[in-house]
C-alpha positions in Angstrom: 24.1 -0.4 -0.8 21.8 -1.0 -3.6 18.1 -1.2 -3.6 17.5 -5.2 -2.6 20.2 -4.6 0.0 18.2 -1.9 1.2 14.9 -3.5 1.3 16.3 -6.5 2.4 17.8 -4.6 5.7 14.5 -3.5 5.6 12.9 -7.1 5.8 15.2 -7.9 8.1 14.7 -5.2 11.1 10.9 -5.6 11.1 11.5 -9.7 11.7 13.7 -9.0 14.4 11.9 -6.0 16.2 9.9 -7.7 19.1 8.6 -4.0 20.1 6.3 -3.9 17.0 2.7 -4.3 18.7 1.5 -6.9 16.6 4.8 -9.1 17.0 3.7 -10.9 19.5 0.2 -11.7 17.2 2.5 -12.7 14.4 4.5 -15.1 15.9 1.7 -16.7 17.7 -0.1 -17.4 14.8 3.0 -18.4 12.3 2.5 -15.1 10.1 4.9 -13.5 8.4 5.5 -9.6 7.9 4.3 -8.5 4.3 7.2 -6.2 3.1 5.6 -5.6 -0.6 6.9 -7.1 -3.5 7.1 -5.7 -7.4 9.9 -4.2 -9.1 12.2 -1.5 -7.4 12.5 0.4 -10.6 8.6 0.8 -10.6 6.9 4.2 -11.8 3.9 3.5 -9.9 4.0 2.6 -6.2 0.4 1.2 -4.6 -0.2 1.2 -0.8 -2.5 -0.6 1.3 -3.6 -0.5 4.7 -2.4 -4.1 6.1 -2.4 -7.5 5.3 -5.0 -9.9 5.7 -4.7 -13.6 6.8 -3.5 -15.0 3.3 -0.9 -12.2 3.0 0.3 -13.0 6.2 0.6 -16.5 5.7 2.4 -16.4 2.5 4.2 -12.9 3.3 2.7 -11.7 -0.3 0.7 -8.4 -1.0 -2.9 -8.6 -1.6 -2.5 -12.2 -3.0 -6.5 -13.0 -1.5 -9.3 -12.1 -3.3 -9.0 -8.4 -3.4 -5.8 -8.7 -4.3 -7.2 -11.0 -7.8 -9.1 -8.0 -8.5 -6.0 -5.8 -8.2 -4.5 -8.1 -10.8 -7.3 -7.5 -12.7 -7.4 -3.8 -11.9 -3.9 -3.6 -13.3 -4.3 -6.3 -16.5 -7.5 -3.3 -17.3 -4.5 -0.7 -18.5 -2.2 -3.1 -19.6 0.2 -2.9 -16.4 1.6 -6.4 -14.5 2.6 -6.9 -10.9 6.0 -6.9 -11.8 5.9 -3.7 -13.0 4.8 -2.0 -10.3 5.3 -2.1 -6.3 2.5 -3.1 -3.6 2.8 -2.8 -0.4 0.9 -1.5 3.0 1.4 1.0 6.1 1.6 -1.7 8.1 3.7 -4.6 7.5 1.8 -7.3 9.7 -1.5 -8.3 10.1 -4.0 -7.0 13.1 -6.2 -9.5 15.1 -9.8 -10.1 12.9 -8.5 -8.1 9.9 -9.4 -5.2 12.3 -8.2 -1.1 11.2 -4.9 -0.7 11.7 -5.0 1.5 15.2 -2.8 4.7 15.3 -0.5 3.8 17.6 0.4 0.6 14.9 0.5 3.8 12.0 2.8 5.0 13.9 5.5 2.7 14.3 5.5 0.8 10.9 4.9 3.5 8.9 8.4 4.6 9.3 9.2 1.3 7.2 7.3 2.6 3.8 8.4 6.1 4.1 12.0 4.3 3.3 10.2 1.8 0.6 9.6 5.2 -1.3 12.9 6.7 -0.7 14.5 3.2 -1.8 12.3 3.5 -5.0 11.2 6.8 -5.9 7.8 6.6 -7.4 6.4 8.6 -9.4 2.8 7.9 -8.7 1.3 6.9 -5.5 -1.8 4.9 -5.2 -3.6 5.2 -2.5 -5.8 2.1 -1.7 -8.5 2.8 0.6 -8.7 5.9 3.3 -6.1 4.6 6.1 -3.2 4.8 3.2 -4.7 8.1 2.0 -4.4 9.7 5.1 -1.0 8.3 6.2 0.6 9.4 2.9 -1.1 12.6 2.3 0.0 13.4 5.7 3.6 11.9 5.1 3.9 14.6 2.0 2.5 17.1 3.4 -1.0 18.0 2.1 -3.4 16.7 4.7 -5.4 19.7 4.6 -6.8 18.7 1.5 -7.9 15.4 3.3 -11.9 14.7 3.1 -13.7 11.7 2.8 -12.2 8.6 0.5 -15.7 9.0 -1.3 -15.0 12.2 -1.9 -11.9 12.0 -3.3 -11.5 8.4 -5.0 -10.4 8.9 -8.5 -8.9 12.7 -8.0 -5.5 13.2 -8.5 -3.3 15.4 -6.1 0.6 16.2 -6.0 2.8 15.9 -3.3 6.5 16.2 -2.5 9.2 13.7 -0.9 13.1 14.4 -0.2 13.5 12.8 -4.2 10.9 15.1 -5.9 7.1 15.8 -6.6 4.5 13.1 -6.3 1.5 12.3 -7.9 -1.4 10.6 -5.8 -4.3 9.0 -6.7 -6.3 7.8 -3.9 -9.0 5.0 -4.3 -11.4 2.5 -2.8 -9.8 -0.2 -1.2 -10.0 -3.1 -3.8 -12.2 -5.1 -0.8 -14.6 -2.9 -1.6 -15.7 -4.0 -4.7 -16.3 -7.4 -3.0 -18.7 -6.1 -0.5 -20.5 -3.9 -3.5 -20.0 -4.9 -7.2 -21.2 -1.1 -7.8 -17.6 -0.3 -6.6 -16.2 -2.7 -9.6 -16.9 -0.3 -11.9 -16.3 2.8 -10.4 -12.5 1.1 -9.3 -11.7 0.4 -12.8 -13.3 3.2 -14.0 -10.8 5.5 -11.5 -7.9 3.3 -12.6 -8.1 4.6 -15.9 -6.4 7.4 -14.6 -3.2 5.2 -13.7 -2.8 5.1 -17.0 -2.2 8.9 -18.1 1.3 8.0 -16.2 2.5 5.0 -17.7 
């Protein structure tokens, strides 16, 4: 099977699984599970925590306003969507763009641990502290875990079944809404994206 018949088996199983505990939230509300989008070849893999309202209503990746400054984000070193693959932990949206709870973690998180072995990125970034602590975790190093404002902008290695990992954990891209001081300390941590490009 190749990659978009992966994904799309992928795509598939979370639309049909009526055990996923926000399910019942998505159909009630005519949402759609956010799978990720981007290319499948990508070098550089960004995760999120879950979508918000206009994700799930479109099924797109941070396609709201955070997600115009993620555009941005990536225009500042020269990099497109289509280069690169977005996605979150969790697939479908929670009630009042709440955290994602564990037990939710727990059972879609299973479905971007295969996104990354269907594409085998280099570089993992880590947007905001719910993805930084499920991925750290996921490869291994989560005794190097402190706070996301301690460790925004640092870069770390890890190691999945296809090989080492770089991570680069960050502020969530919201945050620079709620504070423009975070504007310029996001695209000032983003520079280091580019080093592997």
């Amino acid at each position: 099977m190749n990659k978009e018949a992966k994904m799309k088996q992928l795509e598939e199983e979370v639309l049909a699984r009526i055990d996923l505990p926000l399910y019942a939230f998505r159909k009630e509300n005519n949402y759609l599970p956010v799978m990720g989008e981007g290319s499948l070849a990508a070098k550089v893999f960004f995760v999120g925590e879950a979508p918000g309202k206009t994700e799930a209503e479109t099924g797109k990746p941070f396609c709201g306003r955070s997600g115009k400054f993620l555009s941005e984000m990536l225009a500042s070193i020269g990099l497109t969507r289509e280069e690169v693959f977005i996605t979150s932990v969790v697939k479908d949206r929670p009630p009042e763009n709440r955290d994602p709870t564990p037990q939710e973690i727990a059972l879609y998180g299973p479905y971007l641990d295969k996104q990354l072995e269907i594409i085998k990125p280099q570089v993992i970034v880590l947007l905001g502290r719910i993805s930084m602590k499920y991925v750290f975790t996921l490869v291994g190093i989560e005794d190097e875990l402190d706070t996301i404002g301690t460790m925004h902008g640092k870069v770390y290695m890890g190691k999945l079944s296809y090989g080492k990992v770089t991570l680069l954990p960050l502020y969530h891209p919201a945050a620079a809404l709620y504070n423009p001081k975070n504007k310029s300390v996001l695209l000032e941590d983003f520079k280091v994206v580019k080093n592997y490009i």
